[in-house]
Jmol script that loads the backbone (N, CA, C; Angstrom):
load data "model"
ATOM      1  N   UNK A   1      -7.938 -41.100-101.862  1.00  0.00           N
ATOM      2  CA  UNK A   1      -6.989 -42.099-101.428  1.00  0.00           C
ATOM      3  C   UNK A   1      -7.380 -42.661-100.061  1.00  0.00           C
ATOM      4  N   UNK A   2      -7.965 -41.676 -99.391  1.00  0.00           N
ATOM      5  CA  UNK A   2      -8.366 -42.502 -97.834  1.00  0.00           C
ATOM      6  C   UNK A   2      -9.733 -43.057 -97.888  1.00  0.00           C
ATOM      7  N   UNK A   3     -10.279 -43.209 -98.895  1.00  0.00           N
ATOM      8  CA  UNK A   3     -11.508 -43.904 -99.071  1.00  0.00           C
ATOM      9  C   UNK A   3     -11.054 -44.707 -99.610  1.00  0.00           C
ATOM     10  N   UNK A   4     -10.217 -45.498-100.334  1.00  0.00           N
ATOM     11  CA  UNK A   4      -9.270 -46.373-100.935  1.00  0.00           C
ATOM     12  C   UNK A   4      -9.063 -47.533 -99.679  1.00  0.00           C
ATOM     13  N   UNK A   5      -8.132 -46.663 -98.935  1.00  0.00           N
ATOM     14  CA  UNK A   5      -8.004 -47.258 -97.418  1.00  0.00           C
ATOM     15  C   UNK A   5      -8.820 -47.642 -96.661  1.00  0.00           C
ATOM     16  N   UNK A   6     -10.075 -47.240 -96.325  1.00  0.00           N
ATOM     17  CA  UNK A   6     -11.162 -47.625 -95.786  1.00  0.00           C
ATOM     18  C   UNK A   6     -11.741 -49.091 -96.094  1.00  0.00           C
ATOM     19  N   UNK A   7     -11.896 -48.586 -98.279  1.00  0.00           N
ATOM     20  CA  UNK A   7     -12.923 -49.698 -98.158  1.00  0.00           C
ATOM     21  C   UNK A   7     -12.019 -51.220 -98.276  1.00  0.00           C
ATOM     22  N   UNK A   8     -10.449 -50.754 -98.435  1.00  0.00           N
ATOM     23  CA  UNK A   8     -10.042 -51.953 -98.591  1.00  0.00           C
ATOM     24  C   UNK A   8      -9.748 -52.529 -97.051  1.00  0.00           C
ATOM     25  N   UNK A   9      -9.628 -51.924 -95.643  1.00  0.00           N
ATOM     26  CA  UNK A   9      -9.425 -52.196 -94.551  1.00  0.00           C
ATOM     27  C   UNK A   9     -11.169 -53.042 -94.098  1.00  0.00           C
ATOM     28  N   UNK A  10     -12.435 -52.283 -94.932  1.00  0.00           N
ATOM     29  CA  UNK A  10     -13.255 -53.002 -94.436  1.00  0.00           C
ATOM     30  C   UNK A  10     -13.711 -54.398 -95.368  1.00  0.00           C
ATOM     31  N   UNK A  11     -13.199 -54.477 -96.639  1.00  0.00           N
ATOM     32  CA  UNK A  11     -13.160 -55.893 -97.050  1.00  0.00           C
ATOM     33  C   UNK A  11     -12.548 -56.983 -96.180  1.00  0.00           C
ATOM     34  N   UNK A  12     -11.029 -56.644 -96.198  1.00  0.00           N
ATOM     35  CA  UNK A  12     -10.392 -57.147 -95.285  1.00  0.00           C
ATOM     36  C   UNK A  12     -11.002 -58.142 -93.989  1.00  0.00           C
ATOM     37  N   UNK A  13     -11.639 -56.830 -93.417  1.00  0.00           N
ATOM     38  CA  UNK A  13     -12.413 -57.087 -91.824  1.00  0.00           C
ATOM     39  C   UNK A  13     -13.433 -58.087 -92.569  1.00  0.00           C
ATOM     40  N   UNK A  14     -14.398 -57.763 -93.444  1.00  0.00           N
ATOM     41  CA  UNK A  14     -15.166 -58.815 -94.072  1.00  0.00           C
ATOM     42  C   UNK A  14     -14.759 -60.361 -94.116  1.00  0.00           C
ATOM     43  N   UNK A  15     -13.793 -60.421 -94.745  1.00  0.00           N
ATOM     44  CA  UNK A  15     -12.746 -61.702 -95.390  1.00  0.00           C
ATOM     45  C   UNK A  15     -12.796 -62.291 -93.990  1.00  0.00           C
ATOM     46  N   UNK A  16     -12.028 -62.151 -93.502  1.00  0.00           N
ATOM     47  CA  UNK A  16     -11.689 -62.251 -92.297  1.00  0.00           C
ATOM     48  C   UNK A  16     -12.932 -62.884 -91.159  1.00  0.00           C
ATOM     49  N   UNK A  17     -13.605 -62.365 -91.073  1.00  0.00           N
ATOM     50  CA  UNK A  17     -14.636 -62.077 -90.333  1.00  0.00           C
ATOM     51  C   UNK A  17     -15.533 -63.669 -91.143  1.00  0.00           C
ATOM     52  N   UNK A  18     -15.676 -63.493 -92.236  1.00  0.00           N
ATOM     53  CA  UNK A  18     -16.283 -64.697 -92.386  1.00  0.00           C
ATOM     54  C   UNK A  18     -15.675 -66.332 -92.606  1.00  0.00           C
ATOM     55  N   UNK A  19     -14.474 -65.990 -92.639  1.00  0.00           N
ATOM     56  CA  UNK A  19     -13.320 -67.019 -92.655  1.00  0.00           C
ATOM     57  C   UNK A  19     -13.725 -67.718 -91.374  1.00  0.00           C
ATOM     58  N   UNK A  20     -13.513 -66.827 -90.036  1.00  0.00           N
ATOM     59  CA  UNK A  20     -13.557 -67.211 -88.550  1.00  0.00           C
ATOM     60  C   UNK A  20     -14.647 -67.722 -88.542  1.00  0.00           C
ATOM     61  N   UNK A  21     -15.961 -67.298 -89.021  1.00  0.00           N
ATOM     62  CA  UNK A  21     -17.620 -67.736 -88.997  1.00  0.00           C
ATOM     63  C   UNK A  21     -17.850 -69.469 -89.502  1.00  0.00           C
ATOM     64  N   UNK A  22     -16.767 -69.212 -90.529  1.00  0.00           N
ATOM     65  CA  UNK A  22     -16.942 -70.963 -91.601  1.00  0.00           C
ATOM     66  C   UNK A  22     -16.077 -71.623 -90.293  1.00  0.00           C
ATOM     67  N   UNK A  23     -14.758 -71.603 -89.733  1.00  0.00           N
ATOM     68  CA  UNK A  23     -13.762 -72.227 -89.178  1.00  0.00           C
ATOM     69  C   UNK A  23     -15.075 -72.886 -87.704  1.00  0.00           C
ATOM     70  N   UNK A  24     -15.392 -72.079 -87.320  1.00  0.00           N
ATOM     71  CA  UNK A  24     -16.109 -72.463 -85.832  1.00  0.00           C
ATOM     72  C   UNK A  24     -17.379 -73.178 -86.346  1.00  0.00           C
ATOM     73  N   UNK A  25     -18.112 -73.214 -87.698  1.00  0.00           N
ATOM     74  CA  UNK A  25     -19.121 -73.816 -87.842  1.00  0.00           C
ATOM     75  C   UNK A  25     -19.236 -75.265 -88.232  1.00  0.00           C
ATOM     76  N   UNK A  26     -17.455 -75.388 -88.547  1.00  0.00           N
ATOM     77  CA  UNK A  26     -17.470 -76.366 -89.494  1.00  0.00           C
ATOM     78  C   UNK A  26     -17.496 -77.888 -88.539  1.00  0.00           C
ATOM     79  N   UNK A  27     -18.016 -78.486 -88.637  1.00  0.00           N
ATOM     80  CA  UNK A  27     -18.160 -79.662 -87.264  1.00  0.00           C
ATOM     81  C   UNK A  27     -16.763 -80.465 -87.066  1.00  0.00           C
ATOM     82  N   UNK A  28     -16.291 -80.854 -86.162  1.00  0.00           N
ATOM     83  CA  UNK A  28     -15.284 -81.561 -86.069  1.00  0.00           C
ATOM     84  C   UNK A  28     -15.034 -82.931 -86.307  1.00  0.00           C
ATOM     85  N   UNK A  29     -14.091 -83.027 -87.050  1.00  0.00           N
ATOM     86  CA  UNK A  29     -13.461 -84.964 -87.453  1.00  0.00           C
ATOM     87  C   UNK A  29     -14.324 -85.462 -86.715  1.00  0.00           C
ATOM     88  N   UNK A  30     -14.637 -85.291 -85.322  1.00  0.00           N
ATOM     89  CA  UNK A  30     -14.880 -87.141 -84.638  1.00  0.00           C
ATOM     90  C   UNK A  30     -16.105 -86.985 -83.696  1.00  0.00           C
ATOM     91  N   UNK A  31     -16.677 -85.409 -84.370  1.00  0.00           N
ATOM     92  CA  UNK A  31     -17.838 -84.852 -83.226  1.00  0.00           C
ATOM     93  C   UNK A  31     -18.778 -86.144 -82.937  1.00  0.00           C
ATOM     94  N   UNK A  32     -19.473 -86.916 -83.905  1.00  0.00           N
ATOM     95  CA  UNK A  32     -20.179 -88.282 -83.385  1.00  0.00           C
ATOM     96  C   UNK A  32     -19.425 -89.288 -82.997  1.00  0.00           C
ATOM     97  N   UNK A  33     -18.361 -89.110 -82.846  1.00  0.00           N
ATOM     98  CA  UNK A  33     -17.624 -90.023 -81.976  1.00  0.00           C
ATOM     99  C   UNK A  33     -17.402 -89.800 -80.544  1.00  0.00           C
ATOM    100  N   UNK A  34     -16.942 -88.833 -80.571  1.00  0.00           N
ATOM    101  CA  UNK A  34     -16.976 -88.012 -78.980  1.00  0.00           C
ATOM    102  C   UNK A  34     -18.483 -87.827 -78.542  1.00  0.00           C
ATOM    103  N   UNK A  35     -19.539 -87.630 -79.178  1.00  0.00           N
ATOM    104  CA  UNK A  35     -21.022 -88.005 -78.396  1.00  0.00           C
ATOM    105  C   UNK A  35     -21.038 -89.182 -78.288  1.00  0.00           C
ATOM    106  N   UNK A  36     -20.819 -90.124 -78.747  1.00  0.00           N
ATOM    107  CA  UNK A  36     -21.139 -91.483 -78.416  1.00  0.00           C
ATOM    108  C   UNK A  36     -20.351 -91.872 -77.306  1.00  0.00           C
ATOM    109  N   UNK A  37     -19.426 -91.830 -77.216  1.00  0.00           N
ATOM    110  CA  UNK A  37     -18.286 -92.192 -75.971  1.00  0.00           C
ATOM    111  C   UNK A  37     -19.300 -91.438 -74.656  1.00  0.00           C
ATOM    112  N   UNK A  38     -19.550 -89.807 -74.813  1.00  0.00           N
ATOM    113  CA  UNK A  38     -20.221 -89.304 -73.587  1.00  0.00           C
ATOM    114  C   UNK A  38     -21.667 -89.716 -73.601  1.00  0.00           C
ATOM    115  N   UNK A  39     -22.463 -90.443 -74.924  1.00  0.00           N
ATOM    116  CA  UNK A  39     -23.763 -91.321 -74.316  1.00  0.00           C
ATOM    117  C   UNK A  39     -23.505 -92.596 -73.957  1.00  0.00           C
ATOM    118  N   UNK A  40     -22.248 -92.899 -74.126  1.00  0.00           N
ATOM    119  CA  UNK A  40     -22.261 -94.406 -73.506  1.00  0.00           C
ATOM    120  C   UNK A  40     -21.108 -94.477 -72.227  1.00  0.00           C
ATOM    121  N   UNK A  41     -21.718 -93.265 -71.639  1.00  0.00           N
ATOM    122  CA  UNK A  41     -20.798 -93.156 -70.386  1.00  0.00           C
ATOM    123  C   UNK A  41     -19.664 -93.029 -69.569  1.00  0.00           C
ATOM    124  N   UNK A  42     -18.751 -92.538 -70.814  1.00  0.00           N
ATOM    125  CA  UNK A  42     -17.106 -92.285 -70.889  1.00  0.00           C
ATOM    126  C   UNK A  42     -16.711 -91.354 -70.184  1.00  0.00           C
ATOM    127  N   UNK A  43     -15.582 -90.980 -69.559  1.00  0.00           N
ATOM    128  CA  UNK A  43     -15.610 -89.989 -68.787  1.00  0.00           C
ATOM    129  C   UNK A  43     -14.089 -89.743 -69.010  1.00  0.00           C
ATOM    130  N   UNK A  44     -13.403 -88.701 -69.626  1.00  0.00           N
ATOM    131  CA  UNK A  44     -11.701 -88.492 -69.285  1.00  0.00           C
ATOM    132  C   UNK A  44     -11.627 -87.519 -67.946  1.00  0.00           C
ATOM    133  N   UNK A  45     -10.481 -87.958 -67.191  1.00  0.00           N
ATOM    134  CA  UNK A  45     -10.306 -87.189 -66.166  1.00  0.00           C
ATOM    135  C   UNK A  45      -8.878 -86.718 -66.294  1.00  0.00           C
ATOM    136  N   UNK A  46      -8.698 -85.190 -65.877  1.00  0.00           N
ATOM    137  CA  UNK A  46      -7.314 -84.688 -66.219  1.00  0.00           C
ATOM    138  C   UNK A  46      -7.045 -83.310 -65.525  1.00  0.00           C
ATOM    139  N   UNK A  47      -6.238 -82.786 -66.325  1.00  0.00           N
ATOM    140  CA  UNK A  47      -5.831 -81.830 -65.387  1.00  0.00           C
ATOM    141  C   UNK A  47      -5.717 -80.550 -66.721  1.00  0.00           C
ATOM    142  N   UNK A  48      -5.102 -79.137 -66.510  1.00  0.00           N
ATOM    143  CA  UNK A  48      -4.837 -78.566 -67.161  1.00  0.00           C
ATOM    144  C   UNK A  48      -3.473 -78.596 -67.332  1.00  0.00           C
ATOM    145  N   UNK A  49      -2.126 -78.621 -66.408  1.00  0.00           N
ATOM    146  CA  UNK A  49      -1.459 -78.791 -66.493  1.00  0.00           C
ATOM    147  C   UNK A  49      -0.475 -80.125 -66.811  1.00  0.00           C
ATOM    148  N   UNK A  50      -1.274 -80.960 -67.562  1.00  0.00           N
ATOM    149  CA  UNK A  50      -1.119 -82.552 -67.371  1.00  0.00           C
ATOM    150  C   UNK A  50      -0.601 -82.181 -69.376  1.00  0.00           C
ATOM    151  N   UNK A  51       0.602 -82.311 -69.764  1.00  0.00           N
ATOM    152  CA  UNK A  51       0.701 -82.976 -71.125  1.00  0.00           C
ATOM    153  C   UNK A  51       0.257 -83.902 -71.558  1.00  0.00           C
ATOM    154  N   UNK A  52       0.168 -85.129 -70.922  1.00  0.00           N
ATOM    155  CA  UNK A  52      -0.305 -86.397 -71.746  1.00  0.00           C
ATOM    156  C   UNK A  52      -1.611 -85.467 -71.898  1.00  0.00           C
ATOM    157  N   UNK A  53      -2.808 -85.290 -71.138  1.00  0.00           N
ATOM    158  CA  UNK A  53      -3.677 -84.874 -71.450  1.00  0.00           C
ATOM    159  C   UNK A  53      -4.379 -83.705 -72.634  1.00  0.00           C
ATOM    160  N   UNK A  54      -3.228 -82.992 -72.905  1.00  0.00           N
ATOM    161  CA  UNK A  54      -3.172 -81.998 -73.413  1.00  0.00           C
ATOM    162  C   UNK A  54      -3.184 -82.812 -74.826  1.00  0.00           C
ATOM    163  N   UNK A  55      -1.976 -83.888 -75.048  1.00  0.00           N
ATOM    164  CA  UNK A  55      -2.152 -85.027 -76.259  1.00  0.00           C
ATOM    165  C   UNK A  55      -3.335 -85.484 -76.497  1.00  0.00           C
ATOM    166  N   UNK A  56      -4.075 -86.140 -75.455  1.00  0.00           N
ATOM    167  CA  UNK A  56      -5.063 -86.573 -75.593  1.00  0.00           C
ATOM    168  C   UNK A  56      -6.333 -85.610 -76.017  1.00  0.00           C
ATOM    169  N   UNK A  57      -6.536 -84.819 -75.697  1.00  0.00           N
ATOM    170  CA  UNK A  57      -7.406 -83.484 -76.264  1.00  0.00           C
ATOM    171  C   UNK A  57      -7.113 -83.458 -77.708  1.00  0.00           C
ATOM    172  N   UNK A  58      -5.900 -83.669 -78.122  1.00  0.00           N
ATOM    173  CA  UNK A  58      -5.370 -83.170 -79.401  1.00  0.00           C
ATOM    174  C   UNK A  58      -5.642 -83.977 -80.173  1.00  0.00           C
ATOM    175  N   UNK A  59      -5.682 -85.080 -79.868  1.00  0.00           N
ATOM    176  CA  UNK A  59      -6.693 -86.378 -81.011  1.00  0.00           C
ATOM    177  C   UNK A  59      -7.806 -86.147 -81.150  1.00  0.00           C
ATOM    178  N   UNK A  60      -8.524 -85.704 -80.923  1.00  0.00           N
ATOM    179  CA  UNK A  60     -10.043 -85.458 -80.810  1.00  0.00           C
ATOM    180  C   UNK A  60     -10.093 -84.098 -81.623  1.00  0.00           C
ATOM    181  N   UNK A  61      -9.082 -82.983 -81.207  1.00  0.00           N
ATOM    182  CA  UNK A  61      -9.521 -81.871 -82.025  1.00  0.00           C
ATOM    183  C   UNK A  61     -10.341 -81.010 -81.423  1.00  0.00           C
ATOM    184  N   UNK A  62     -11.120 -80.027 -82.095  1.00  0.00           N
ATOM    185  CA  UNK A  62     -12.473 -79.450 -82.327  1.00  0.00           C
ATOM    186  C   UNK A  62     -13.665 -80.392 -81.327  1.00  0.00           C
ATOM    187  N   UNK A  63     -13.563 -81.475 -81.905  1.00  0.00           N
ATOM    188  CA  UNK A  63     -14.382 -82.518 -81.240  1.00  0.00           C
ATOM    189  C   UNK A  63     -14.396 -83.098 -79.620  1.00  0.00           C
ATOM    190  N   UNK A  64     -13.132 -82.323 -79.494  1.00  0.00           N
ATOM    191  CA  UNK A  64     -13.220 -83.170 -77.417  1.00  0.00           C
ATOM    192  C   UNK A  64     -14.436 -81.845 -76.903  1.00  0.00           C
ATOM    193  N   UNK A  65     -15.055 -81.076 -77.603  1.00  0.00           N
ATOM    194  CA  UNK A  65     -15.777 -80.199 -76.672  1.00  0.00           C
ATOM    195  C   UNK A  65     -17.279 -80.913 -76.337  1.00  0.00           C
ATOM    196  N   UNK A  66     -17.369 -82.116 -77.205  1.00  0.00           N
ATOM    197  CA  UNK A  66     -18.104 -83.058 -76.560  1.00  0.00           C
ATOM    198  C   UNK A  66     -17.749 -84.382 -75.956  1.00  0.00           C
ATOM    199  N   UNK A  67     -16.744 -84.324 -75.644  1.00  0.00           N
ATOM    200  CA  UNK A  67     -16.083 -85.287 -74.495  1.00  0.00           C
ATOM    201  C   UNK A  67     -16.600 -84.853 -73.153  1.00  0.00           C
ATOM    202  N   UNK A  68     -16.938 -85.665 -72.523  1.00  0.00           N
ATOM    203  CA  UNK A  68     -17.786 -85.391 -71.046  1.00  0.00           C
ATOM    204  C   UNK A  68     -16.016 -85.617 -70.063  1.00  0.00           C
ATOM    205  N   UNK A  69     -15.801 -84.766 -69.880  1.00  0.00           N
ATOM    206  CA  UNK A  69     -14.210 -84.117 -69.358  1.00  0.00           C
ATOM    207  C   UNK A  69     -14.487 -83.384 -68.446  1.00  0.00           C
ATOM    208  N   UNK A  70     -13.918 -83.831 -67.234  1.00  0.00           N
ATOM    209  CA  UNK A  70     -13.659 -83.713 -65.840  1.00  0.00           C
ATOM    210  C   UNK A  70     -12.117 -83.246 -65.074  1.00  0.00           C
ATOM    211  N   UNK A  71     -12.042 -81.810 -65.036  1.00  0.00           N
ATOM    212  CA  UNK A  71     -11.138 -81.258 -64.243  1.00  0.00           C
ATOM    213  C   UNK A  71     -10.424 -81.810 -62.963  1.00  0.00           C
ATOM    214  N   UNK A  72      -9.576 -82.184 -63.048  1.00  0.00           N
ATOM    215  CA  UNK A  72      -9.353 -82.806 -61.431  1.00  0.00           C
ATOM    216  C   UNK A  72      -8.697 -81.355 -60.494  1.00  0.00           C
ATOM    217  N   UNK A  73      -8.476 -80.656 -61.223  1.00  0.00           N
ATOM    218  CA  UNK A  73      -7.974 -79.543 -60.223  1.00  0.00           C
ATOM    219  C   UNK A  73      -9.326 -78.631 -59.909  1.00  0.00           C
ATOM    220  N   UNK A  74     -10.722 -78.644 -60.752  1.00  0.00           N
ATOM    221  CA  UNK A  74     -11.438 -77.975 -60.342  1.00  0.00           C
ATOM    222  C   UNK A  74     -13.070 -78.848 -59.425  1.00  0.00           C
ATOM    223  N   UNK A  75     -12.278 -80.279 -59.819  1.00  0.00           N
ATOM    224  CA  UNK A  75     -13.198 -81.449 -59.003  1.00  0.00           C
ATOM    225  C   UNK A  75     -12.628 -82.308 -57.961  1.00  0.00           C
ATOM    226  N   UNK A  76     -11.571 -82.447 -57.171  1.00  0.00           N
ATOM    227  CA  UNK A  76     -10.861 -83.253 -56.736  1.00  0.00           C
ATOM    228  C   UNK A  76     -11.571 -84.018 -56.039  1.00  0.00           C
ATOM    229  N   UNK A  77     -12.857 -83.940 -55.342  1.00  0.00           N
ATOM    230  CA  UNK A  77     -13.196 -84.733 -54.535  1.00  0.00           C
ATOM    231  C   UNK A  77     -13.957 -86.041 -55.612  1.00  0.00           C
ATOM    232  N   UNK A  78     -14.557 -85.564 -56.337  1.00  0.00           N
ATOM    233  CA  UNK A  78     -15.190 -85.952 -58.119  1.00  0.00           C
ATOM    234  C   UNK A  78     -14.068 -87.038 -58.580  1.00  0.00           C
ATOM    235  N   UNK A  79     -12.988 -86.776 -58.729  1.00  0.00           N
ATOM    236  CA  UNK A  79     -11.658 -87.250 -59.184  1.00  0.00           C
ATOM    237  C   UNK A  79     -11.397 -88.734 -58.464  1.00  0.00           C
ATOM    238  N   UNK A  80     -11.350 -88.452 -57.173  1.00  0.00           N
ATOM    239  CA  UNK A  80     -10.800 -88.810 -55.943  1.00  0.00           C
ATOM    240  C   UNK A  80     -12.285 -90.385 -55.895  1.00  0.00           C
ATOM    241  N   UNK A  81     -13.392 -89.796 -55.942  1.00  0.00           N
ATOM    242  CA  UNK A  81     -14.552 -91.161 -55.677  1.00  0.00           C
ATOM    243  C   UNK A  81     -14.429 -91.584 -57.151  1.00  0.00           C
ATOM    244  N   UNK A  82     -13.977 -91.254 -58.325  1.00  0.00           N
ATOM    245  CA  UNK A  82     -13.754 -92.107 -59.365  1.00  0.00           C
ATOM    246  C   UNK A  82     -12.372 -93.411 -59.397  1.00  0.00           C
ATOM    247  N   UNK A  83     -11.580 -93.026 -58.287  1.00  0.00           N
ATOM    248  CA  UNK A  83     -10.411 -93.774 -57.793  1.00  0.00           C
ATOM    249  C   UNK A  83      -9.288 -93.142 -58.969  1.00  0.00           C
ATOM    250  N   UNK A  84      -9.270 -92.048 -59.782  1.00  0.00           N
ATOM    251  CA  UNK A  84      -8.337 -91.891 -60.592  1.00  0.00           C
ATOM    252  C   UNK A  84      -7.088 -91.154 -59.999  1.00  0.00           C
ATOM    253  N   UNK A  85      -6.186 -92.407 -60.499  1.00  0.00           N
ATOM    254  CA  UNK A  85      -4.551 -92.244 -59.814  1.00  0.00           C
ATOM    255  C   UNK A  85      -3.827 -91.725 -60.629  1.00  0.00           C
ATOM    256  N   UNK A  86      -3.844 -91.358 -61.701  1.00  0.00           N
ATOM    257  CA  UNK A  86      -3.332 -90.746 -62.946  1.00  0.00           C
ATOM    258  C   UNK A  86      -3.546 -89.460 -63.670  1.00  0.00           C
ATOM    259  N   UNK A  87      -3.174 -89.125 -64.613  1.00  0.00           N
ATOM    260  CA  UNK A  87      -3.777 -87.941 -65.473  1.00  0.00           C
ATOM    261  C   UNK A  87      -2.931 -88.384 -67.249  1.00  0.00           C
ATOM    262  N   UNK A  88      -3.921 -88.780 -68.203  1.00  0.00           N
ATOM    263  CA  UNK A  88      -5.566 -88.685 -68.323  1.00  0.00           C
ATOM    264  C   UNK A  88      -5.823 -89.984 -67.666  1.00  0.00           C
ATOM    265  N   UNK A  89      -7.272 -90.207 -66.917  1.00  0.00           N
ATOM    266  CA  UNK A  89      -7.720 -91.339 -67.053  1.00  0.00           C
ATOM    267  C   UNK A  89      -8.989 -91.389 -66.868  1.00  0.00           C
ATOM    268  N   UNK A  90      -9.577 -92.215 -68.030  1.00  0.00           N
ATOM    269  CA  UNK A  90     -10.579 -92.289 -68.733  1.00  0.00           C
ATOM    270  C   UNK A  90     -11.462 -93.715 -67.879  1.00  0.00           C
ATOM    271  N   UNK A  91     -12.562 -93.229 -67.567  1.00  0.00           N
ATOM    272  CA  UNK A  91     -13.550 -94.376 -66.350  1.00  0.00           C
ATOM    273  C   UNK A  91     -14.825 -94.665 -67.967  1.00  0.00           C
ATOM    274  N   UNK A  92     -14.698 -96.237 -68.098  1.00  0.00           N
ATOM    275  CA  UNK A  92     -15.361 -96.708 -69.341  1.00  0.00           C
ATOM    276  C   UNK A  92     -16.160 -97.906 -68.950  1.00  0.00           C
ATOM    277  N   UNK A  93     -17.501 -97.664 -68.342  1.00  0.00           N
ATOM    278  CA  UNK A  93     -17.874 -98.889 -67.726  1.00  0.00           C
ATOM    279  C   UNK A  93     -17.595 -99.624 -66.827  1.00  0.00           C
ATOM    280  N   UNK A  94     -16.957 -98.691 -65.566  1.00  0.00           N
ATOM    281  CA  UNK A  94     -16.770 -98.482 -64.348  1.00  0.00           C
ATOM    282  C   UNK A  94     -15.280 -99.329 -64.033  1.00  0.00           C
ATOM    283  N   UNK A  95     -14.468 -99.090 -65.288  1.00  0.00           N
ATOM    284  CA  UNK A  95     -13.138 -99.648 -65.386  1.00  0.00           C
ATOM    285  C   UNK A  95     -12.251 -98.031 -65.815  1.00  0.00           C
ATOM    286  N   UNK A  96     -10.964 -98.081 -65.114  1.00  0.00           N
ATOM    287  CA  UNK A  96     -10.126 -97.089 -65.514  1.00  0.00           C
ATOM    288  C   UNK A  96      -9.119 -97.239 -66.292  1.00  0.00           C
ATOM    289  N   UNK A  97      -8.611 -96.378 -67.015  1.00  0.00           N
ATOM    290  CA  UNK A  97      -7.690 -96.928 -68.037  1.00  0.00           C
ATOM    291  C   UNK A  97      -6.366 -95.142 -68.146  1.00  0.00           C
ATOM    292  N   UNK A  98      -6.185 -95.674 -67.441  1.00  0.00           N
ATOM    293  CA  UNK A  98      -4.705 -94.398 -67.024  1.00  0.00           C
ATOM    294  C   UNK A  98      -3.690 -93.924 -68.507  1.00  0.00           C
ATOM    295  N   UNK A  99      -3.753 -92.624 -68.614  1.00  0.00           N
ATOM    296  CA  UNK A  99      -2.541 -92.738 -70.074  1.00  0.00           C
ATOM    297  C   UNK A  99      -3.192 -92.661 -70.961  1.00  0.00           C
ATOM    298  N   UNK A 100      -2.412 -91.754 -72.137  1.00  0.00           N
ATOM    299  CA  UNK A 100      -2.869 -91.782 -72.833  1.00  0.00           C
ATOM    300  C   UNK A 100      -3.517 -92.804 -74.122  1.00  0.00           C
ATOM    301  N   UNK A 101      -4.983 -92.867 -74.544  1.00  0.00           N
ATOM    302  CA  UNK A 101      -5.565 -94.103 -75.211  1.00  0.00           C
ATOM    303  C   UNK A 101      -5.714 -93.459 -76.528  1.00  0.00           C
ATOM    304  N   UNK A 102      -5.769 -94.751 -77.276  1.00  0.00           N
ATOM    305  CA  UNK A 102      -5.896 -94.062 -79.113  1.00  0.00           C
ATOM    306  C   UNK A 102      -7.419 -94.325 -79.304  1.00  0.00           C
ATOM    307  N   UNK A 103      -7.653 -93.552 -79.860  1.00  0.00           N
ATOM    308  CA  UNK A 103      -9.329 -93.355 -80.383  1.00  0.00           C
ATOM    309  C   UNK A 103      -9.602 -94.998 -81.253  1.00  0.00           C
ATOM    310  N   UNK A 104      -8.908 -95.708 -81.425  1.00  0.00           N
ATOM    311  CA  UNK A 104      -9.045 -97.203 -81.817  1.00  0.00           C
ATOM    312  C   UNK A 104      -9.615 -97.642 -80.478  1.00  0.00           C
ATOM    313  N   UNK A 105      -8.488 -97.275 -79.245  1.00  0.00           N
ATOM    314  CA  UNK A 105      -8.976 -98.065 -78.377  1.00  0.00           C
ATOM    315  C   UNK A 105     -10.517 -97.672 -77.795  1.00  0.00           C
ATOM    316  N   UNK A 106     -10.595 -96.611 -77.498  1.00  0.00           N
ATOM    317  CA  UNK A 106     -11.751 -95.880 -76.904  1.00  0.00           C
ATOM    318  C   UNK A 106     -13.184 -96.416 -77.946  1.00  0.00           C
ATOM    319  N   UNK A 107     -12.592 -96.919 -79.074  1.00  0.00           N
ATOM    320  CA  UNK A 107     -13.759 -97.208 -79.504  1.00  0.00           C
ATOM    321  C   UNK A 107     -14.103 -98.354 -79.649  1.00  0.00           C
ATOM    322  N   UNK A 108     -12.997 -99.475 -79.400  1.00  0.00           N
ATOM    323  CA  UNK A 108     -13.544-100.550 -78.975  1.00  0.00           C
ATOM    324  C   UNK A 108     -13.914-101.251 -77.471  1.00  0.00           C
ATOM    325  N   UNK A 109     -13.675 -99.714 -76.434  1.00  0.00           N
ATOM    326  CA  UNK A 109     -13.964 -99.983 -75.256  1.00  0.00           C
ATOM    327  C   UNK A 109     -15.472 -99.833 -75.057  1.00  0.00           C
ATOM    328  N   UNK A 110     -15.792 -98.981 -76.372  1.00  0.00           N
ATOM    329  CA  UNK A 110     -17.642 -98.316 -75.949  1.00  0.00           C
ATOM    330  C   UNK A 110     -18.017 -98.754 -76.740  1.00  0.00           C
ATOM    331  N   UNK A 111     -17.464 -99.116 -77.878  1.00  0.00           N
ATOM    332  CA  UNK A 111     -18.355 -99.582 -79.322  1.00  0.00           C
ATOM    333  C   UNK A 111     -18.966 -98.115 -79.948  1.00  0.00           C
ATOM    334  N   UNK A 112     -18.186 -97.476 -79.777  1.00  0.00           N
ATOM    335  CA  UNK A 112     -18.433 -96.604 -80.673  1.00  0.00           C
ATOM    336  C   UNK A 112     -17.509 -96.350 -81.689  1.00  0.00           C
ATOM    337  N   UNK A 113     -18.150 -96.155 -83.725  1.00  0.00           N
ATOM    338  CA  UNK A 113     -17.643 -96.240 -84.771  1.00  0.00           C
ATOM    339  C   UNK A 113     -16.862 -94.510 -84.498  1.00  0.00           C
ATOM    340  N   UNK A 114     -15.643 -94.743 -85.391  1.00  0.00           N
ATOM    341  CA  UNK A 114     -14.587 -93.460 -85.704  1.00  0.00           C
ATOM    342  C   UNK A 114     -15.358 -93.337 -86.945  1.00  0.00           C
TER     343      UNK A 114
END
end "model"
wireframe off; spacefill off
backbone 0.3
color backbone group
């Protein structure tokens, strides 16, 4: 009976274990979208404690981990020579755009396809 228990605790761990492996491999909705925005020079600036920002992360998904994203609490001086008065705000061809933006807009600010 406790070999019962074992091997069904180490399927389990198996299942499991490769579930998490597929979830992190699987590429995100808008991953070539979010590279294109950071090769064509996009920049969000924010905070951790900032909700809108936290929204804005949340459109993207999986995929803002290639958003070229700039801490203002761990860059302020960074923040500060970008002139950003807000949180999020996104510097797109040396124009700022404060608040949260819809991935429509962001992509007709860079020309990059969703």
């Amino acid at each position: 009976m406790k070999n019962i228990w074992i091997v069904g605790i180490g399927i389990v761990i198996i299942v499991f274990g490769y579930l998490f492996y597929l979830w992190i491999n699987i590429p995100g909705a808008y991953d070539d979208f979010a590279k294109c925005l950071t090769n064509n020079g996009a920049v969000m600036y924010g905070t951790d404690w900032c909700h809108v920002c936290k929204d804005q992360k949340a459109l993207f998904g999986k995929s803002f981990d290639y958003v070229n994203y700039k801490n203002c609490d761990a860059s302020k001086s960074e923040c500060d020579a970008a002139g950003v008065s807000g949180y999020p705000t996104w510097r797109i061809n040396g124009t700022n755009y404060v608040g949260l933006q819809s991935l429509e807009k962001l992509a007709s600010l860079t020309d990059c396809s969703l």
